[in-house]
N, C-alpha and C positions, 0 to 999 in steps of 0.2 A: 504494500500500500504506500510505505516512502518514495517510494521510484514512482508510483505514477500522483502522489503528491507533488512533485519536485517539475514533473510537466506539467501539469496544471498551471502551477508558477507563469510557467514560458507562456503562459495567456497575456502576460501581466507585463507593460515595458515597466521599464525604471525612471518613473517621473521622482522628483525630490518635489516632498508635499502632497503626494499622490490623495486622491481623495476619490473611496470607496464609500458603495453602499454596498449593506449587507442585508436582506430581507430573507430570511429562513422559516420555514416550516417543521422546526425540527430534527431537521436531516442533520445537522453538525458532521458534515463530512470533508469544509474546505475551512472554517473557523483558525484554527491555529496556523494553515497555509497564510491567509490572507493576513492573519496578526505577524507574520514575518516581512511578508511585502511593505507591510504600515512602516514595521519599525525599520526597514531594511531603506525606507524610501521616506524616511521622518514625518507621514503622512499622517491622515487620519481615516478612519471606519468608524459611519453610523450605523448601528444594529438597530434592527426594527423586527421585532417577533410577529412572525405572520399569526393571527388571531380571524381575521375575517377579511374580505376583500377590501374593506375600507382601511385597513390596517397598510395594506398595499399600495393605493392611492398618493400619489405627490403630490405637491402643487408649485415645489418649485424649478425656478429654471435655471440650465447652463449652470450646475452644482459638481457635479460626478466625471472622475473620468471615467469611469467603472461602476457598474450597479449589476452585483450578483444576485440570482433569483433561486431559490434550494428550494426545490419545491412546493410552490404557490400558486402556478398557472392553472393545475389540474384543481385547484380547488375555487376554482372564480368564475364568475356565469357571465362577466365580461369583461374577458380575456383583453381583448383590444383595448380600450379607457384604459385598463391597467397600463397596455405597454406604452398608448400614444400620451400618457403622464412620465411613463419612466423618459422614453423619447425626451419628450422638452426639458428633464432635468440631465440630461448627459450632458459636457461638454460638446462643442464643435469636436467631431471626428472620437469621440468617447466610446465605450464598448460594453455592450451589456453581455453578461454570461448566465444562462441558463442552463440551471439544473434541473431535470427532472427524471423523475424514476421510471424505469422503460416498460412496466408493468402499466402505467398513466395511457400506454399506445398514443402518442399523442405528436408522434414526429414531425408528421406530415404537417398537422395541422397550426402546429408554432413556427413550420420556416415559412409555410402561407403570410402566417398573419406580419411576420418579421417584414418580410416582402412586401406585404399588401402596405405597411405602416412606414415605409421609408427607409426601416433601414438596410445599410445595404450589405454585402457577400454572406447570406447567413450561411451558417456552416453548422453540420453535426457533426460530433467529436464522441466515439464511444471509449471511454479510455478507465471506466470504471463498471465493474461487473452490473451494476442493479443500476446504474445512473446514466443516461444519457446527458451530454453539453449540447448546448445549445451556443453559438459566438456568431454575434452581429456588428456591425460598427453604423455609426451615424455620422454624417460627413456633412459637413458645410456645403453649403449652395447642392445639395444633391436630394431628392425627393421633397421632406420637409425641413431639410434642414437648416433653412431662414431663420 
């Protein structure tokens, strides 16, 4: 499990200051990865305990390089509002990484939505037995990203 902690990592450039979110559902599977990245890059991580989909909801903008989601999509009846909120709090060109558990069957239907909501190259990454990644990026002047 260290070895493919340690790739997970390499999701993550080396910004000094780097500024995460962390929205979990109690998966705690990348929690002390990301507490290295922080202190490795003198950054900071807000934790937010997924409770309900409101719990999920942002409202703010151009916040985040990085906003990890450890399974919380399969539990929200509108998936979209959740993500086109995460959207307007990444930075220009920011990267959201989604977790979820591959039992969820729900692949297809999050690189859709990633697609359909602007952002751009999604990618699935299977690099943990029961967890599907999910990696999008949001770019400047590119879909919605005004």
């Amino acid at each position: 499990m260290e070895k493919k902690l340690e790739l997970f990592k390499g999701l993550f450039s080396n910004y000094i200051n780097i500024s995460i979110l962390h929205i979990d559902n109690n998966l705690d599977l990348v929690n002390s990865t990301l507490e290295e990245i922080k202190n490795k890059n003198q950054g900071k991580i807000k934790y937010i305990s997924f409770i309900d989909e409101n719990s999920a909801k942002l409202s703010s903008a151009r916040v985040f390089e990085y906003i990890v989601l450890s399974n919380i999509l399969s539990y929200c009846t509108n998936k979209e509002e959740i993500l086109k909120s995460h959207y307007k709090a990444l930075e220009n060109s920011g990267n959201i990484i989604i977790l979820e558990k591959t039992s969820n069957d729900n692949r297809y239907e999050i690189l859709d939505m990633l697609e359909n909501l602007g952002f751009q190259a999604p990618n699935t990454i299977e690099l943990f037995d029961d967890v599907l990644i999910f990696t999008a990026k949001k770019m400047h002047h590119w879909g919605y990203g005004l």
